[in-house]
C-alpha positions in Angstrom: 37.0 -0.9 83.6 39.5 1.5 83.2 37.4 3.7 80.9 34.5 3.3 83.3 37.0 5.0 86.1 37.8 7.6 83.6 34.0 8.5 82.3 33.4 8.4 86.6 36.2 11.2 87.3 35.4 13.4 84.3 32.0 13.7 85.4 33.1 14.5 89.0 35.3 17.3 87.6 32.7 18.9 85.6 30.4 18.9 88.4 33.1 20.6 90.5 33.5 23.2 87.6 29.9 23.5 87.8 29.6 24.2 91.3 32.2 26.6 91.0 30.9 28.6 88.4 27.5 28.6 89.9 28.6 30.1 93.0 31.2 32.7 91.2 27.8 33.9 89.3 25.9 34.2 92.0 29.0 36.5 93.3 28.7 38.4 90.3 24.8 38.9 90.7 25.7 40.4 94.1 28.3 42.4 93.3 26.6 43.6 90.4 23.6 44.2 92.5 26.0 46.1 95.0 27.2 48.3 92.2 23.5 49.2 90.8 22.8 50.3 94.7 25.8 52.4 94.5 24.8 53.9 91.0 21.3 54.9 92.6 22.1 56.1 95.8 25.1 58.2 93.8 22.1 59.8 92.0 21.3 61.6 94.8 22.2 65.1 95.7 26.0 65.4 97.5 24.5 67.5 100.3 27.7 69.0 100.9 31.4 68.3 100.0 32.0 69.9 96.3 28.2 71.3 96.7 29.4 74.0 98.9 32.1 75.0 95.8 29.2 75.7 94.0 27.4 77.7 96.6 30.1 80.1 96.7 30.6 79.6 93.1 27.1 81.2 92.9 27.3 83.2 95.3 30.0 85.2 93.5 28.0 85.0 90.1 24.7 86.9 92.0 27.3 89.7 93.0 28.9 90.1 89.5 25.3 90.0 87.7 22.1 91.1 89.8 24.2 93.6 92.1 25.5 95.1 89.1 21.9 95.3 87.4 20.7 96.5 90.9 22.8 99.6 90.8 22.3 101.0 87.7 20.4 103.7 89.1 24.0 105.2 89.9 24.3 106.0 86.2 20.6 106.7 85.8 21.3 111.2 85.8 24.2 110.9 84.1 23.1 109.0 81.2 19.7 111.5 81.4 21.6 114.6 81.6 24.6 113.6 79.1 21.2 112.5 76.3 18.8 115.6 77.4 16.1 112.4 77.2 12.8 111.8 79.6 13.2 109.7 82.8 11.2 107.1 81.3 13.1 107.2 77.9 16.6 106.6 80.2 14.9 103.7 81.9 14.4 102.2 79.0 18.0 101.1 79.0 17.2 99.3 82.5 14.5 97.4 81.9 15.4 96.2 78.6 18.4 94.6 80.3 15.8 92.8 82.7 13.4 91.9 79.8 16.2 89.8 78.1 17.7 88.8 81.2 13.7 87.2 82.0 13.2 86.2 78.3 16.1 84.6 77.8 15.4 81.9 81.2 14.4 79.3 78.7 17.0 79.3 76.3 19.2 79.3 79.0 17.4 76.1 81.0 17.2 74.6 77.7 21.0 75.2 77.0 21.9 74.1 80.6 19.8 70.9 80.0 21.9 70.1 76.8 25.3 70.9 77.9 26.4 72.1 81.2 25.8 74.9 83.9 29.7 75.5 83.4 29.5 76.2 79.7 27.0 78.0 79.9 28.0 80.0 82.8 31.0 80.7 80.6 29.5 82.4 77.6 27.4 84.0 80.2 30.4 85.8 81.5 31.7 86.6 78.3 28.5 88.3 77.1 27.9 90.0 80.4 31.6 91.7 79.9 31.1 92.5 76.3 28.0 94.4 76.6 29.8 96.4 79.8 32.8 96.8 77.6 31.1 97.8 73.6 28.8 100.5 76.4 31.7 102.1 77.6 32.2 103.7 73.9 29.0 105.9 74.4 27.9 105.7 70.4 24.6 106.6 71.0 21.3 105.7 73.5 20.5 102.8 71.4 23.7 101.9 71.2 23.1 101.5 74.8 20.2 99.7 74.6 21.7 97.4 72.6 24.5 96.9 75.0 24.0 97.8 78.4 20.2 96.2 77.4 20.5 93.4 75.5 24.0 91.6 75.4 24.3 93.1 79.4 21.2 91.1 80.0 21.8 88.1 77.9 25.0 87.8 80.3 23.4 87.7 83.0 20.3 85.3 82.2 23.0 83.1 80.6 24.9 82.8 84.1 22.2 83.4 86.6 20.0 80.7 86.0 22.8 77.9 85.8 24.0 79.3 89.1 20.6 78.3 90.5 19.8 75.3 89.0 23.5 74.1 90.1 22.7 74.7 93.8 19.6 73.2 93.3 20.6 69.8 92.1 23.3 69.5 94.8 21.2 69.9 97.9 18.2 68.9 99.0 17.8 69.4 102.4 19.9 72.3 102.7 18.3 73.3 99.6 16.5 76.9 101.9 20.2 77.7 103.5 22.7 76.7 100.4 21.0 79.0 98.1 20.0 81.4 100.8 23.8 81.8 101.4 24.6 81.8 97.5 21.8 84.4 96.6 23.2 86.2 99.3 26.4 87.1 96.8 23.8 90.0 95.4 23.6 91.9 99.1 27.1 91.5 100.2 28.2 92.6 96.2 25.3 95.5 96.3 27.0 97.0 99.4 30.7 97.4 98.1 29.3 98.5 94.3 27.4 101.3 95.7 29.9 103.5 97.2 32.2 101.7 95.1 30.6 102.8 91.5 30.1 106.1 92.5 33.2 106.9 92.9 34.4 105.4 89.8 31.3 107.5 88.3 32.9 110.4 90.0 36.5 109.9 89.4 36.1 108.2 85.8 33.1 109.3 84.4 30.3 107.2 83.4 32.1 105.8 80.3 35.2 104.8 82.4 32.9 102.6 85.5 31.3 100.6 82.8 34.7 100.0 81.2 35.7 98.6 84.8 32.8 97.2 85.6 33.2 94.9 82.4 36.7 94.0 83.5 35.2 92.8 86.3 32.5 90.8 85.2 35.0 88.5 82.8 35.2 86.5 86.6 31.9 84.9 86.0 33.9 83.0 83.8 36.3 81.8 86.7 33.4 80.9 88.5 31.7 79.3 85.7 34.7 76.8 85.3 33.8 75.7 89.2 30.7 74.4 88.4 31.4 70.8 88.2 28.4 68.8 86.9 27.3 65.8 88.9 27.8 63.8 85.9 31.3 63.7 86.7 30.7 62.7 90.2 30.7 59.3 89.1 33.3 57.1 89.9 35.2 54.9 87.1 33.6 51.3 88.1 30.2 53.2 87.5 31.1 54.9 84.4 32.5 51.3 83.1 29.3 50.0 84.4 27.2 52.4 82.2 29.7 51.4 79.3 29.2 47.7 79.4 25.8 47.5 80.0 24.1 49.9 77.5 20.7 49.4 79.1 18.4 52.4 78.0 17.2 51.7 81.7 20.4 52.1 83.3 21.7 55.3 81.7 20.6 58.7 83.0 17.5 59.9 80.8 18.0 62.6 78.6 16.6 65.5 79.7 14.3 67.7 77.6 12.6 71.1 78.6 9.3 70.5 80.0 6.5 72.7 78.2 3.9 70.4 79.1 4.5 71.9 82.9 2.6 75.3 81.4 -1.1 72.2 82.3 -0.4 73.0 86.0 -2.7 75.8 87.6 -0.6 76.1 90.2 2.6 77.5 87.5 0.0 79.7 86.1 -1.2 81.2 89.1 2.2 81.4 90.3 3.7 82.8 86.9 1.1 85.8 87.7 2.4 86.4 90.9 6.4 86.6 89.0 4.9 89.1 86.2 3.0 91.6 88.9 6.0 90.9 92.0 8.6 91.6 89.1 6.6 94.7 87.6 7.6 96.5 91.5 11.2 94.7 92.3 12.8 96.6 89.8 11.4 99.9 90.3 12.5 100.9 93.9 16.6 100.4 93.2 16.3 102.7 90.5 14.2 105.5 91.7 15.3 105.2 95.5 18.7 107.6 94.1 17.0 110.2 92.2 14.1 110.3 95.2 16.8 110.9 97.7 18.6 113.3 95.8 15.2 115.2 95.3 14.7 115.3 98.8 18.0 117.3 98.8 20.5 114.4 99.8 24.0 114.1 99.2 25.1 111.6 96.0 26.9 109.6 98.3 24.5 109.3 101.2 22.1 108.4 98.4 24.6 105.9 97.2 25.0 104.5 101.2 20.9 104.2 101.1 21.7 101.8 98.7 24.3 99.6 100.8 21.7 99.8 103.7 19.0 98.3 102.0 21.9 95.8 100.3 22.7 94.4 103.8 19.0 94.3 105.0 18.7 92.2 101.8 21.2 90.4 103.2 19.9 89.8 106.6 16.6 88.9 105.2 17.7 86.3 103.0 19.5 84.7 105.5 16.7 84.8 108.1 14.7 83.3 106.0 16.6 80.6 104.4 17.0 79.6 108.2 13.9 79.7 109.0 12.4 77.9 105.3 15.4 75.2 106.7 14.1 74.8 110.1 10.5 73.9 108.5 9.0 76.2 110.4 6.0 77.1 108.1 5.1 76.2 104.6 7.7 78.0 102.1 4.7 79.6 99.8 2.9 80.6 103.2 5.9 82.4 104.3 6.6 84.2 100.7 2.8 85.3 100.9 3.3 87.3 104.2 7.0 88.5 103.2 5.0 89.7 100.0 2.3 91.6 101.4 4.4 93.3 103.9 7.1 94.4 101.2 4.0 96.4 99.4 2.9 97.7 102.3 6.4 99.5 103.3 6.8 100.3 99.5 3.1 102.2 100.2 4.4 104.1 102.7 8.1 104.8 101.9 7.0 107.8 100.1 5.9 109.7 103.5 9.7 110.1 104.0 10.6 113.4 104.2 14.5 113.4 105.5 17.4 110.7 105.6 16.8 108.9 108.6 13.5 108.3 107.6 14.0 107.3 104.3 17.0 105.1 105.7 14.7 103.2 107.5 12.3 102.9 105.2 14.6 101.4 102.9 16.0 98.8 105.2 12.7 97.4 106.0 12.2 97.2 102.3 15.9 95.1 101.9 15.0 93.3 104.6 11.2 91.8 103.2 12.7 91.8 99.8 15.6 89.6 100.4 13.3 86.9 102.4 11.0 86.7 99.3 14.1 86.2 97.3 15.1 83.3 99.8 12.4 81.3 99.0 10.4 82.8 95.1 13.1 80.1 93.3 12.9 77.0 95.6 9.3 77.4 95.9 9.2 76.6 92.5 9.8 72.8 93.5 7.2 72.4 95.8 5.1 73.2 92.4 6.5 71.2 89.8 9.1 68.6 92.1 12.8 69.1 91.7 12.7 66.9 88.5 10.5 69.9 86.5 12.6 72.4 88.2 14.8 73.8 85.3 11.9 73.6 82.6 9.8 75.6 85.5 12.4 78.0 86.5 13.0 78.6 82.8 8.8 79.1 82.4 8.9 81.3 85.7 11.1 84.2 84.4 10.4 84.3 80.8 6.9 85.2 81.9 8.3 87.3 84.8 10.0 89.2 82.0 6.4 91.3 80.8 6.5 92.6 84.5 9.7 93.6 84.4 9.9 95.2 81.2 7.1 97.5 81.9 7.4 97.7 85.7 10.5 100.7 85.3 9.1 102.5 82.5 5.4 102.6 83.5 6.8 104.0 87.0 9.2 106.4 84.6 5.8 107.9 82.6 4.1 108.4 86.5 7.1 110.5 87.6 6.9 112.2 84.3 3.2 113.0 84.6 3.0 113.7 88.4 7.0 115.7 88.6 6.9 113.4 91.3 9.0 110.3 92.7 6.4 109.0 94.8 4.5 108.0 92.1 6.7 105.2 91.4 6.2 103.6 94.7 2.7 103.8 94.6 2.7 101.5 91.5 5.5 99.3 92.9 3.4 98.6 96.4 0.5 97.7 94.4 1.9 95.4 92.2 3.1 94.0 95.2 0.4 93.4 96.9 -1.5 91.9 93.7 0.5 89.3 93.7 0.4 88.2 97.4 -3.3 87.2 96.1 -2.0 84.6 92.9 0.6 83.1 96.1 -2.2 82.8 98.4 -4.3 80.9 96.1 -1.0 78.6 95.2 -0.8 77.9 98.7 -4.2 76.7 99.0 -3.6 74.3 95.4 -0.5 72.5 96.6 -2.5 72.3 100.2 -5.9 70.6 98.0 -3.4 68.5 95.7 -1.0 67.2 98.8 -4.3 66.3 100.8 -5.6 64.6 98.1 -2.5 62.4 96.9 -2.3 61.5 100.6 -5.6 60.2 100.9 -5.1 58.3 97.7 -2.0 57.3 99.2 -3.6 55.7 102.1 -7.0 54.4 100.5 -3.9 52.2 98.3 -2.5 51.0 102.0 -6.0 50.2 102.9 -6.5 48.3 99.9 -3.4 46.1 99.8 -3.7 45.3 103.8 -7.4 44.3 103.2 -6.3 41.5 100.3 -3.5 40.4 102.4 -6.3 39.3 104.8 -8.3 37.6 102.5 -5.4 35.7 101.4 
């Protein structure tokens, strides 16, 4: 009997001990499930907080890589006259720094993609102040080729496109503004190097501003160290999370560089548009100086042309991040007007005859240029979503890198052949205007393919609503 009482209680306790443990595991389950909720929605962009560190972390970087590279048509007569070479010999220094800086995109996405924007970003800077500095000893012109062009431009590519992807990845819809504001860095840089280089030209010599110059650019690596990935967003219950589990479904993918994204017409079409558009960006910096000073101008009201058509850049790309933010029209429909109209004033800057003219001019030029800038990178999402976005942007300026390569010295040979600046212009506008045709049909592609996955979209709807009824 007594045993009987016994057997009776044990049971009871183990079915309280069962109970128990059933409901702490279905505690658990939620919890966990809480956690994996957390983990996904952690995924998504910040849109804001530390994101706007890395906006101005960017915006810094533009400034202390595409300013510079914008105004080295300051040294442009001085290196011509202390060599006794051709203009288009001389240019040769320029657009070799903006064929690596294109060329190398992909081995910069692809480096980004295996470690970090900040590392890279890093060596970027080091590079970028190397080439400044090893220039600065004036061996030879293919000594400055070698570094003014190649290790100049490996610096930038190296810290450029990190800076983009970073802004990128941390907004979404801010995306237009953030990297409006952080592209931005270029203008606002552009204005204070102008004046700014030409009087260390003047007061140092040529030799001496690139010494300073590379001084300078050894900051990217401040602002390289900034750039926190989101990896390390993560808070310490989801890292332990990742640890525990070890479920290949649960850990971030590892990303590779997308090649396969090179199937899309709509990156071809568009990679035509970034060889012909770059083939006139870089030419009207560096012949807008020695086009002025033909016209009779002073060096440094040449040099303020500059700054004026830095701020308009400035304006524009602020206008139009707003206005790509607000929604107000398709982003590739808005790049194809800005382009058309930027080849247009390129077409007729050359009727300029005295400084006012040319000054305004130029300004409308800054002003169209900076809104295709604004909105030529994140357009490159609407193309290939934001998941391709690094394999594409890496795609987008290696190609872009045949237009700028020969954009400068094909403009260089005209002047040479025609004694005349105008020349240059010319080419630039039409280029410009040939590519407005590859956006236009982009446009139209990711129109036709959006159309088409929303009808597919709602024929699914259709479907599943129609076999609910029969049930």
């Amino acid at each position: 009997m007594l045993r009987t009482e016994l057997d009776r209680s044990t049971k009871k306790r183990e079915l309280h001990f069962s109970i128990f443990f059933f409901f702490l595991t279905c505690a658990g389950r939620r919890a966990a499930c809480r956690v994996a909720v957390k983990m996904k929605s952690s995924r998504k962009p910040p849109e804001g907080g530390y994101g706007w560190v890395v906006v101005m972390s960017a915006f810094f970087i533009m400034g202390l890589t595409a300013a510079v590279l914008k105004n080295f048509g300051l040294f442009f007569l001085d290196i011509q006259s202390h060599f006794g070479v051709l203009t288009s010999t001389t240019s040769l220094v320029t657009s070799t720094a903006i064929a690596i800086f294109h060329l190398g995109a992909p081995v910069a996405s692809i480096l980004t993609l295996q470690f970090s924007q900040r590392v890279v970003i890093i060596v970027g800077g080091l590079l970028s102040a190397s080439g400044m500095l090893l220039a600065s000893l004036d061996l030879s012109l293919p000594w400055l080729y070698l570094t003014m062009g190649i290790l100049q431009g490996t610096g930038i590519c190296l810290s450029w496109i990190p800076a983009n992807s970073m802004v990128s990845h941390y907004f979404v819809r801010w995306r237009p503004i953030a990297y409006a504001i952080a592209s931005s860095g270029e203008c606002v840089f552009a204005v204070l190097f102008s004046p700014f280089f030409q009087w260390l030209i003047e007061t140092f010599g040529w030799q001496g501003a690139l010494l300073i110059i590379g001084g300078l650019q050894l900051n990217l690596c401040v602002c390289g160290a900034l750039m926190r990935p989101l990896e390390a967003n993560q808070s310490p219950l989801q890292k332990t999370k990742y640890n525990l589990e070890g479920d290949a479904a649960v850990l971030p993918p590892k990303r590779i560089f997308q090649f396969s994204l090179m199937k899309k017409p709509e990156l071809l079409l568009y990679i035509l548009f970034a060889i012909f558009a770059a083939a006139g960006f870089f030419i009207p910096p560096l012949f807008l100086v020695p086009f002025a000073n033909s016209l009779g101008m002073d060096k440094y009201w040449s040099a303020f042309t500059l700054s004026t058509l830095a701020l308009a850049d400035l304006v524009g790309r602020l206008l139009c991040g707003w206005i790509a933010n607000m929604k107000l029209g398709r982003n590739l429909q808005l790049l194809t007007i800005a382009v058309t109209l930027l080849g247009v004033v390129l077409l007729l800057l050359p009727i300029s005859h005295n400084y006012w003219t040319l000054l305004a001019f130029s300004s409308l030029y800054g002003l169209l240029f900076g809104c295709v800038v604004a909105i030529h990178v994140t357009s490159i999402v609407d193309i290939v979503t934001l998941e391709g976005f690094d394999s594409g942007l890496g795609l987008f300026m290696l190609f872009r890198s045949i237009g700028g390569f020969i954009g400068p010295p094909a403009a260089g040979w005209l002047v040479d052949q025609t004694n005349n600046y105008s020349a240059a212009f010319y080419l630039s506008g039409v280029c410009f205007i040939l590519s407005a045709v590859f956006v236009a049909l982009v446009d139209h592609l990711v129109q036709r393919r959006t159309l088409m996955e929303a009808e597919v979209q709602q024929a699914i709807i259709q479907d599943n609503s129609e076999a609910g009824k029969v049930k």
